[in-house]
C-alpha positions in Angstrom: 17.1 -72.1 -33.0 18.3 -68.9 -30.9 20.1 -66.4 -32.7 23.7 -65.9 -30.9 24.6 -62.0 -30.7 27.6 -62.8 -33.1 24.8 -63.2 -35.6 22.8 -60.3 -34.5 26.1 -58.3 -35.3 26.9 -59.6 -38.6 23.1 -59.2 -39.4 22.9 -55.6 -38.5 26.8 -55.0 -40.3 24.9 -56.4 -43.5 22.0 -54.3 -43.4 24.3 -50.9 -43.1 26.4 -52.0 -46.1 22.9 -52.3 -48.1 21.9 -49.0 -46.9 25.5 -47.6 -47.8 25.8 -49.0 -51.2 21.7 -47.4 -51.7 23.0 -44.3 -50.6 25.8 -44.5 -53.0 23.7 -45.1 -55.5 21.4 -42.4 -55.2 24.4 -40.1 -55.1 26.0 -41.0 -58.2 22.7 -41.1 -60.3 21.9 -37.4 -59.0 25.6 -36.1 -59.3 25.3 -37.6 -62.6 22.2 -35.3 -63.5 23.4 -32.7 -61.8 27.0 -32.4 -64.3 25.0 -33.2 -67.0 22.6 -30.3 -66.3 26.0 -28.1 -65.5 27.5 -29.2 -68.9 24.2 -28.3 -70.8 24.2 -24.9 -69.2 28.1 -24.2 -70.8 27.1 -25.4 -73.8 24.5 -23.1 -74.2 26.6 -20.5 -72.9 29.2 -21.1 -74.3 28.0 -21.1 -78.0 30.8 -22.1 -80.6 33.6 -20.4 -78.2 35.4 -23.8 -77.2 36.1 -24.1 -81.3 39.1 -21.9 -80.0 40.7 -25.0 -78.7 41.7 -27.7 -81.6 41.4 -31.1 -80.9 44.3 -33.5 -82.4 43.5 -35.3 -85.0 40.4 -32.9 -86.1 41.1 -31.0 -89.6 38.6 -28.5 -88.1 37.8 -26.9 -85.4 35.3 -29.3 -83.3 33.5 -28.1 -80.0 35.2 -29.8 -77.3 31.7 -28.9 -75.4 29.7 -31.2 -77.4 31.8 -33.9 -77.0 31.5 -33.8 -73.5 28.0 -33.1 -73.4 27.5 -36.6 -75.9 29.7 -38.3 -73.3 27.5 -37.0 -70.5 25.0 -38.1 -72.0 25.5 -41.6 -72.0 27.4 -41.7 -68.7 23.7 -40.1 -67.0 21.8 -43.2 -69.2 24.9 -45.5 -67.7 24.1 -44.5 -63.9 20.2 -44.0 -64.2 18.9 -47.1 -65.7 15.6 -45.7 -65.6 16.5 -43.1 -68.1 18.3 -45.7 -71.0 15.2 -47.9 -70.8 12.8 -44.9 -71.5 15.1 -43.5 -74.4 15.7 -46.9 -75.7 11.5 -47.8 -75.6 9.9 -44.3 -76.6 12.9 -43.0 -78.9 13.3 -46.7 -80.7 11.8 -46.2 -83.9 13.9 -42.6 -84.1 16.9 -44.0 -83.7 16.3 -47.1 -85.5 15.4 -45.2 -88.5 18.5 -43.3 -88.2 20.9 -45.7 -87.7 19.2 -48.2 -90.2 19.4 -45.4 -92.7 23.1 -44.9 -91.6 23.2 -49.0 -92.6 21.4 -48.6 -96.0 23.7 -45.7 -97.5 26.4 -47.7 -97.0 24.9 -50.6 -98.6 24.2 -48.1 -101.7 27.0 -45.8 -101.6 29.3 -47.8 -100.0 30.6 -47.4 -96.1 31.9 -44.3 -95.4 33.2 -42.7 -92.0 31.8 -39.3 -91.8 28.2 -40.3 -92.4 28.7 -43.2 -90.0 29.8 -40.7 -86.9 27.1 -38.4 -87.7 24.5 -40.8 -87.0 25.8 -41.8 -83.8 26.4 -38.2 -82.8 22.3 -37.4 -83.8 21.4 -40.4 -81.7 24.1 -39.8 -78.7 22.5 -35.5 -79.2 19.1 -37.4 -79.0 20.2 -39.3 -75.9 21.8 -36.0 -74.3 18.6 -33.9 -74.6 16.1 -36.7 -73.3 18.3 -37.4 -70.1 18.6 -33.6 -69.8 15.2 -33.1 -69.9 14.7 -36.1 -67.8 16.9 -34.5 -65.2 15.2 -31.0 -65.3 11.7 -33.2 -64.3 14.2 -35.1 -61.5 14.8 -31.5 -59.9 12.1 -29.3 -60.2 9.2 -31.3 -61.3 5.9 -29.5 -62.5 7.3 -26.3 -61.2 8.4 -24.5 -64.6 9.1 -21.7 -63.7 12.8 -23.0 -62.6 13.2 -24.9 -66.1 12.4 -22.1 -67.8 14.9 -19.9 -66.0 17.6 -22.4 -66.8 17.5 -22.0 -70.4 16.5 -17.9 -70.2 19.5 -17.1 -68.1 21.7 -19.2 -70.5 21.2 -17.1 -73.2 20.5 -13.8 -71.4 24.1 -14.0 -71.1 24.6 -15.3 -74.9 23.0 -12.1 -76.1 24.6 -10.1 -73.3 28.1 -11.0 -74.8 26.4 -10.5 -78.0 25.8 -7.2 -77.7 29.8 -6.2 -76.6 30.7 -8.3 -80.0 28.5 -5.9 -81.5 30.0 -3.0 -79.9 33.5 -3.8 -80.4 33.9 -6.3 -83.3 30.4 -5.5 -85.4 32.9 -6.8 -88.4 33.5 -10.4 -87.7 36.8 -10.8 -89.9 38.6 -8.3 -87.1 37.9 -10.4 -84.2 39.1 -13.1 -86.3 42.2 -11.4 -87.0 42.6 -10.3 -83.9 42.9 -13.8 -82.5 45.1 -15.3 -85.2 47.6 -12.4 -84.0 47.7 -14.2 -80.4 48.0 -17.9 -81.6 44.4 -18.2 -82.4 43.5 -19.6 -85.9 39.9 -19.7 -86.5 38.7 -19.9 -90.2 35.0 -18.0 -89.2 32.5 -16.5 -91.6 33.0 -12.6 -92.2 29.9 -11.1 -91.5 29.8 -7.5 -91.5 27.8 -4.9 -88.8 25.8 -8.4 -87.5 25.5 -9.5 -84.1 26.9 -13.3 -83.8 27.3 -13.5 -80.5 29.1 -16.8 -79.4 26.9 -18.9 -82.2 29.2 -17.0 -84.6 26.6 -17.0 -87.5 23.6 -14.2 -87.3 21.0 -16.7 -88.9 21.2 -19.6 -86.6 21.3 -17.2 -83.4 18.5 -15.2 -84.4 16.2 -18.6 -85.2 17.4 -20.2 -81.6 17.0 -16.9 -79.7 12.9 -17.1 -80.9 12.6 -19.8 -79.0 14.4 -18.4 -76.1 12.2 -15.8 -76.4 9.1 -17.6 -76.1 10.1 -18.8 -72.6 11.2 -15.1 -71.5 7.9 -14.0 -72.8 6.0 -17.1 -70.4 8.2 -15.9 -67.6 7.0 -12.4 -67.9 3.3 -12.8 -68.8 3.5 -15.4 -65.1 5.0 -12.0 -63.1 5.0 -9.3 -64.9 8.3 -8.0 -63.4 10.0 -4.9 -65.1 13.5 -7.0 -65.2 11.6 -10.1 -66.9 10.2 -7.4 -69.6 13.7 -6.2 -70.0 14.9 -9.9 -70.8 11.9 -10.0 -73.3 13.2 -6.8 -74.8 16.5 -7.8 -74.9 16.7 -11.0 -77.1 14.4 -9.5 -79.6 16.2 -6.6 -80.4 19.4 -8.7 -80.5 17.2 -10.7 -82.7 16.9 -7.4 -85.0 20.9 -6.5 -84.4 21.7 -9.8 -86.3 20.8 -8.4 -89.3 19.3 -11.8 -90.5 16.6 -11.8 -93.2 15.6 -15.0 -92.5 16.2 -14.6 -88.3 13.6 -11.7 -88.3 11.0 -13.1 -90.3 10.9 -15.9 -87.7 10.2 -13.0 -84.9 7.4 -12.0 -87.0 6.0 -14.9 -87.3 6.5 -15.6 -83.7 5.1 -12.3 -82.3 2.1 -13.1 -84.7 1.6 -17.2 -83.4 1.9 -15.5 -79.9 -0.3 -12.7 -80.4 -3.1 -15.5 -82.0 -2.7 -17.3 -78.8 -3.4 -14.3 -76.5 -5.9 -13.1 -79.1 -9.1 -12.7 -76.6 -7.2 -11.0 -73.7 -5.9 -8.6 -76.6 -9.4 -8.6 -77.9 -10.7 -7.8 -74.9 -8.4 -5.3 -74.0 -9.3 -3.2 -77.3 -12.5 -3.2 -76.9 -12.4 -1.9 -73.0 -9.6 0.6 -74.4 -8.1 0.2 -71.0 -4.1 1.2 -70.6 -2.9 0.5 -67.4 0.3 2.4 -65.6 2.5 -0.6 -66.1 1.9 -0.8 -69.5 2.1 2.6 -70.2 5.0 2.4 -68.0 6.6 0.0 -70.1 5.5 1.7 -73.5 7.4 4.6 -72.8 10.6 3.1 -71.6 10.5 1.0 -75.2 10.9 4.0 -76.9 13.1 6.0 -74.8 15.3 3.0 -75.4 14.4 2.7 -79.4 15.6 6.4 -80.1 18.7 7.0 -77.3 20.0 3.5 -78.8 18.8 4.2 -82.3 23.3 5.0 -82.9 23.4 1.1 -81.9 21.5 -0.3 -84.4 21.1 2.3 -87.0 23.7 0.5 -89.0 22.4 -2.9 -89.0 19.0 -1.9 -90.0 20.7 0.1 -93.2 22.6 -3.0 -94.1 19.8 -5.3 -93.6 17.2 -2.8 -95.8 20.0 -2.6 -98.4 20.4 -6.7 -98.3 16.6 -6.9 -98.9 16.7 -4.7 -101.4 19.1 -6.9 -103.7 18.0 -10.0 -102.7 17.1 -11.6 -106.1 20.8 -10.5 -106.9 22.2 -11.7 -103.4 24.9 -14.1 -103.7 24.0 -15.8 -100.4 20.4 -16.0 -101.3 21.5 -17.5 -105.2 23.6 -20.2 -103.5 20.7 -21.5 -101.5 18.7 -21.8 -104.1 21.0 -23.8 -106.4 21.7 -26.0 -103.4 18.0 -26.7 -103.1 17.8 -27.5 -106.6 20.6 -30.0 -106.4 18.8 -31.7 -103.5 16.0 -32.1 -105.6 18.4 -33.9 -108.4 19.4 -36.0 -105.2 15.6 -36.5 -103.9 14.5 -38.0 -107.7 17.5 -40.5 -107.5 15.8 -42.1 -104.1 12.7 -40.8 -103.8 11.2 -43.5 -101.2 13.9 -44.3 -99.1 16.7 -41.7 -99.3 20.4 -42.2 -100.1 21.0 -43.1 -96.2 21.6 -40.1 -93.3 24.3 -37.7 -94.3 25.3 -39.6 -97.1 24.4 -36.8 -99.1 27.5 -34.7 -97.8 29.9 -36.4 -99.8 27.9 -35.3 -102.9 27.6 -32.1 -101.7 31.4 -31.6 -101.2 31.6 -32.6 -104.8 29.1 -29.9 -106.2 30.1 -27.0 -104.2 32.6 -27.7 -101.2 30.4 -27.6 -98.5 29.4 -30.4 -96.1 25.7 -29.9 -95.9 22.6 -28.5 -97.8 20.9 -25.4 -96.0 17.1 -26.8 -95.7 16.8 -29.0 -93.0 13.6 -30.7 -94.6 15.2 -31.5 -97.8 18.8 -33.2 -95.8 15.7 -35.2 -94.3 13.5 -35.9 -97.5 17.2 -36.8 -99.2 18.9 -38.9 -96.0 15.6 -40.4 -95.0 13.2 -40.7 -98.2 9.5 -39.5 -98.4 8.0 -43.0 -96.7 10.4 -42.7 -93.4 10.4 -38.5 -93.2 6.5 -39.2 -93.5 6.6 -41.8 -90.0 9.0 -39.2 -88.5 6.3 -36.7 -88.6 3.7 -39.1 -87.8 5.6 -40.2 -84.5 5.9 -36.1 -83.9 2.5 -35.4 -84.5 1.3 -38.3 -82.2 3.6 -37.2 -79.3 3.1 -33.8 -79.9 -0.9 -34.8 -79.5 -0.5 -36.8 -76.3 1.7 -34.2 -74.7 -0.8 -31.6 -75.1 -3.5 -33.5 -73.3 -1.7 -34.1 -70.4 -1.0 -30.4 -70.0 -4.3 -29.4 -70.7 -5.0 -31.4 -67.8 -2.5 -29.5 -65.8 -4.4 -26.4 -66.3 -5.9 -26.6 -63.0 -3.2 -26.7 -61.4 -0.3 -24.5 -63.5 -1.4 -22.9 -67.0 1.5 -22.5 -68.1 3.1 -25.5 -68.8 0.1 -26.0 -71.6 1.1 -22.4 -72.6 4.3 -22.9 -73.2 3.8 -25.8 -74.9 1.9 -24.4 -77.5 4.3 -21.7 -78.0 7.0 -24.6 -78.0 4.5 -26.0 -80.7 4.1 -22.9 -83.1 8.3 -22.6 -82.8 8.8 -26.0 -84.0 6.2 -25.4 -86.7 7.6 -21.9 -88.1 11.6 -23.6 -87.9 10.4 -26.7 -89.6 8.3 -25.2 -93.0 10.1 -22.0 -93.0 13.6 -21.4 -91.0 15.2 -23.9 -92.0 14.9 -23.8 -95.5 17.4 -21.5 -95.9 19.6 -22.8 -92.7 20.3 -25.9 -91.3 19.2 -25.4 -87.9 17.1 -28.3 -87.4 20.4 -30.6 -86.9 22.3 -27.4 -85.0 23.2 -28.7 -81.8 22.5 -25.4 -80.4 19.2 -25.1 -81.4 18.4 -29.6 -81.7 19.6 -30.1 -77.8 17.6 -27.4 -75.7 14.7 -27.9 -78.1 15.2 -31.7 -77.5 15.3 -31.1 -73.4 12.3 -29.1 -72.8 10.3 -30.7 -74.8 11.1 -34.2 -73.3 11.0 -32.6 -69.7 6.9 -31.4 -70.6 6.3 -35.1 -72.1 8.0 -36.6 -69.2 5.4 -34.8 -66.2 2.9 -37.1 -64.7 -0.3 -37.1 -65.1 -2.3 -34.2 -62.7 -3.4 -35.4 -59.3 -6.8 -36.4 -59.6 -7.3 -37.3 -63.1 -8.9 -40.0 -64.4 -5.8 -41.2 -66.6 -3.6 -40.7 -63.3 -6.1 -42.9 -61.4 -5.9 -46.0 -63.6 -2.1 -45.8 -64.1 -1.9 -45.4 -60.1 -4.5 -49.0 -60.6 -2.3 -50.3 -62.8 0.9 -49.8 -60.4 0.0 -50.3 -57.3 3.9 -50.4 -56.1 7.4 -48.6 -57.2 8.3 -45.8 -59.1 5.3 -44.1 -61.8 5.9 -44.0 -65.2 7.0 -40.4 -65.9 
């Protein structure tokens, strides 16, 4: 049978639709990454700022930003398939032992709302971070240098603005005052001679800006650049204007995990007792900063020595310690499988009007129970382990994604048995969602070219897209 040109025409009009609509497609799932990226940036920008703005129907101030970001979220999952079937298949025993924790406290407390949106908000903040780290690997691939930079210049900015708070409004309860008197109401904490920055609360800025730091400090150490060194500088001593006990006890045990993993070159460099130009260089302009802005932060290092001083009489340290005590009480009532995630708030309200207890591991050993917290840190410590050997594979190629890995590593580790006792940062948006997105983007890198695990996967599929 001879095709007629009429049918030619209508063949060829066919094939351009396909190729229109596969164009289309293409666009919308990277415009999708591309906003979601953009909204992650604000965010982390952005800080607590958007709290300005009250939502109807909110008794408090909620950040608009994390809303949108949750929504983003699932609307990036919604327009790249690929990414809800990897969140749904690697992530399905964490959200399943959220949500079917959410399930249980309401069958042994009875159903409440609160607890009920919270779960869904940890598992739509889950969902956020993976597709966000999902679509850092989408645009830059291996190359981390670019990934890093996104979340450095982020809060080079953050501590930037920190830094004119500090200089304008060290005393929180003026700013506050100051916007109530142009229609603002904002019921903040009023810290005193601390830099808050847009995080509005010294201890959780100075715990997220370690991590930040980690990556400024792999960003250097690749160049060596005097600016990079200055960014380095920066976020620790804003680290050291916060005034946080607790903040700056997690810089010294990062500058120590980071100084055991560069202990040969330092080792090294002892023993040859060689000081070269640029570090002399940079030595010198450390302390001609340290004593020209010693009227900066004079202040905050008297408060801070006078706060350590009374700390067994500390009022801020006291209440911490009588709400770890009550989540013990809470812990013995279910011990194995927990009273169900958040559940524990309401109880909390009741003891002392707050809506949380400030260690993140005991909200987890009381929401969770010791048999499930236990297969959470299993599941961590097995991706953790698998991560690392792909990256150590990378080492031929790029160092320093194995690098900062292992920093990543010792942050998580330092937050986890020590930060967080005292503060609640583990389930801080702020700190959950970029620690959430790098770490997925370094799970999420192929295999090295050439490796033997590469090789069989490549046997393995022989056509369409490789497994991430």
């Amino acid at each position: 049978m001879v095709a007629t040109p009429h049918d030619a025409a209508s063949g060829g009009g066919v094939g351009q639709n396909e190729v229109l609509v596969a164009s289309l497609a293409r666009l919308i799932t990277r415009g999708s990454r591309c906003c979601l990226l953009a909204l992650v940036f604000l965010f982390l920008l952005l800080g607590n700022l958007p709290r300005f703005v009250p939502l109807p129907g909110f008794a408090h101030n909620q950040n608009i930003m994390e809303l949108l970001l949750l929504l983003a979220g699932v609307g990036t999952a919604l327009c790249n398939p690929r990414i809800a079937k990897l969140f749904l298949v690697r992530w399905f025993p964490v959200w399943m032992i959220i949500l079917g924790s959410c399930v249980y406290g309401s069958l042994i407390n009875g159903f409440a709302m609160g607890p009920a949106l919270f779960a869904v908000r940890l598992v739509l903040l889950c969902l956020a971070g993976f597709a966000a780290g999902y679509a850092l690997k989408a645009r830059f691939g291996a190359n981390i240098e670019p990934v890093l930079k996104f979340g450095v210049s982020a809060f080079t900015l953050v501590a930037v603005i920190g830094l004119v708070q500090y200089r304008f409004f060290p005393d929180c309860w003026a700013l506050w005052q100051q916007l109530g008197q142009v229609g603002i109401t904002f019921l903040g904490d009023p810290h005193q001679g601390r830099l808050v920055s847009t995080y509005f609360d010294p201890n959780f800025y100075s715990t997220i800006a370690c991590f930040y730091l980690l990556a400024a400090f792999v960003l250097w150490q690749s160049s060596g650049s005097l600016l990079r060194a200055g960014i380095v500088w920066l976020i620790a001593a804003t680290i050291l204007l916060s005034g946080s006990r607790t903040g700056i006890a997690t810089l010294a045990a990062t500058v120590l995990a980071t100084a055991w993993l560069y202990r040969r070159p330092i080792l090294r460099a002892m023993r040859t007792l060689v000081v070269t130009r640029r570090a002399a260089y940079y030595g010198l302009l450390t302390l001609a900063a340290a004593v020209l802005g010693a009227p900066l932060y004079l202040r905050s290092v008297i408060y801070m020595w006078s706060r350590l001083m009374v700390m067994g009489n500390d009022p801020s340290a006291q209440a911490r310690v009588k709400t770890f005590l009550f989540g013990l009480d809470l812990l013995e009532q279910h011990p194995f499988l927990g009273m169900g995630y958040n559940y524990h708030s309401i109880r909390v309200l009741a003891f002392n009007g707050l809506t949380s207890l400030d260690s993140s591991l005991m909200v987890t050993l009381v929401s969770f129970g010791l048999i499930f917290t236990a297969v959470l840190f299993l599941l961590l410590f097995g991706w953790a382990l698998r991560t690392r050997v792909k990256l150590v594979a990378w080492e031929a190629y790029d160092a320093r994604p194995r690098l900062f890995f292992d920093l990543y590593l010792c942050h998580l580790a330092i937050v986890i048995l020590f930060s967080s006792q005292t503060n609640n940062v583990l389930y801080f948006p702020l700190w959950l969602l970029p620690t959430l997105m790098f770490g997925s983007y370094l799970s999420l890198l192929p295999w090295p070219p050439g490796s033997e695990t590469q090789q069989a996967k490549t046997r393995r599929e022989p056509s369409g897209e490789q497994t991430p």
